[in-house]
Structure formats: structure tokens, C-alpha cells
N, C-alpha and C positions, 0 to 999 in steps of 0.2 A: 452499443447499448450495454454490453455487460461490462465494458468500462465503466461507468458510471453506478453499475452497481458496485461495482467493488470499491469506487469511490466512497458510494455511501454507505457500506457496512465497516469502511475503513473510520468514516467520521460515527457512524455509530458505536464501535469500540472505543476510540477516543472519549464521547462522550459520558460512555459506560465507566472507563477509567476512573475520569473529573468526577462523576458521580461517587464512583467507589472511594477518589481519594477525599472530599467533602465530607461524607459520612465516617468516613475514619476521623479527619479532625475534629469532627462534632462531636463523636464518642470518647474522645479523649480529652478533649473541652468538660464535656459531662462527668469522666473520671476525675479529674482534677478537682472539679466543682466551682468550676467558672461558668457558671451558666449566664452570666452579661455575655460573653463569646459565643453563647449556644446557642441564644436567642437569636444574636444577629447572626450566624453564618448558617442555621438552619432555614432564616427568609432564602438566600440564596440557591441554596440545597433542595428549597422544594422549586424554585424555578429552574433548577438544571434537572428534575424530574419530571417538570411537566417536558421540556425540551426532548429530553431521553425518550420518553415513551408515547409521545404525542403522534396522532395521525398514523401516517405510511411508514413513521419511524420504526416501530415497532414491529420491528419483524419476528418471527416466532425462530432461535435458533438455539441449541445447546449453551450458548454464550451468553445471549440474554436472560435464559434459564437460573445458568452459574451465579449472574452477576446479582437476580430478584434474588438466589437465596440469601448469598451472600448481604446483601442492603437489608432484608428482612431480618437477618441472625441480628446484623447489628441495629438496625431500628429497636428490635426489642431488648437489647442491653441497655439501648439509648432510654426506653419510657421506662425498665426498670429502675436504673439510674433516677432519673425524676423522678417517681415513685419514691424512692428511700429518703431524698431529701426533700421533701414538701413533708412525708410523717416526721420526718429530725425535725423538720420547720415548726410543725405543729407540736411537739413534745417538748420542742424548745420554749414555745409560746405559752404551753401549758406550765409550765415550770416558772417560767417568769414572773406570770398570773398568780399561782402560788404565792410565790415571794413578795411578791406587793401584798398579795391580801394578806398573808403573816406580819409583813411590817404596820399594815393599816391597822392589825387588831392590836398589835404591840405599843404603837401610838396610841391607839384610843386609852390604853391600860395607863400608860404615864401619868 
């Protein structure tokens, strides 16, 4: 029996790992500002979260502790990140708009 447990807290640090190292690529995807990569490796990343912490999985240890603060630290560098470029997005689009409506009135003037 406690075979089997060390079994599965062995595949539950494994998957704690793949989790950890998921969220790195995706925050670094998000630095870069690839976010066509972030979209699609974040679907992935929330299915190895439901996997991670689903059911009997989830056992309460100093490790699993480490690893939620750890994925939280970078979750939220990850939505700051989004954050900054969706207002660039919007400041950009605000600007753009501008320029169209300065060339509109400058045509109309011709």
C-alpha cells in the first residue's frame, strides 16, 4: 500500500512539473507577445490543471503549496501581460480612428 502511494505522489510531482513547466512557456509566449501561442498552449495548460488538482489528486502537501504559489505568481504576470496589450490594442485603435477621421475631414476640405 504505501507503495502505491509513493507511486502517486511521485506522478503527482511529475505532473506538478509539466504544469510548472506549461506556465513558464506560456508566460514567455505572453512576454514576447505571441499571443496566437498563448492561446493555444494555455487550452492545454488548463487541462493539465484540471488533471493536477482533480479528485484524490490533490493532496494537501508543502509541495503542492510551493507549486499553487508559484503558478499564481505567474498566472498573474501572465493577465498582467494581457492587461497591457489589449490597452496598446485599444490606444492603437484609438489612434488609428483619429487618423482616418483627420484624413476624412482633409478630403472633405479638397
Amino acid at each position: 500500500m504505501s507503495e502505491l502511494l509513493e507511486q502517486e505522489q511521485s506522478r503527482q510531482r511529475f505532473r506538478l512539473a509539466s504544469l510548472l513547466r506549461s506556465t513558464e512557456e506560456v508566460l514567455h509566449c505572453a512576454q514576447m507577445g505571441d499571443w496566437e501561442s498563448v492561446e493555444k498552449m494555455e487550452k492545454q495548460r488548463q487541462a493539465e490543471l484540471v488533471a493536477c488538482f482533480s479528485g484524490d489528486n490533490a493532496e494537501a502537501s508543502p509541495l503542492i503549496a510551493e507549486a499553487l504559489a508559484t503558478l499564481l505568481f505567474m498566472n498573474n504576470q501572465i493577465a498582467d501581460l494581457v492587461k497591457q496589450a489589449k490597452a496598446e490594442l485599444v490606444q492603437e485603435q484609438q489612434r488609428m480612428e483619429s487618423q482616418k477621421s483627420a484624413a476624412t475631414q482633409y478630403q472633405d476640405l479638397i
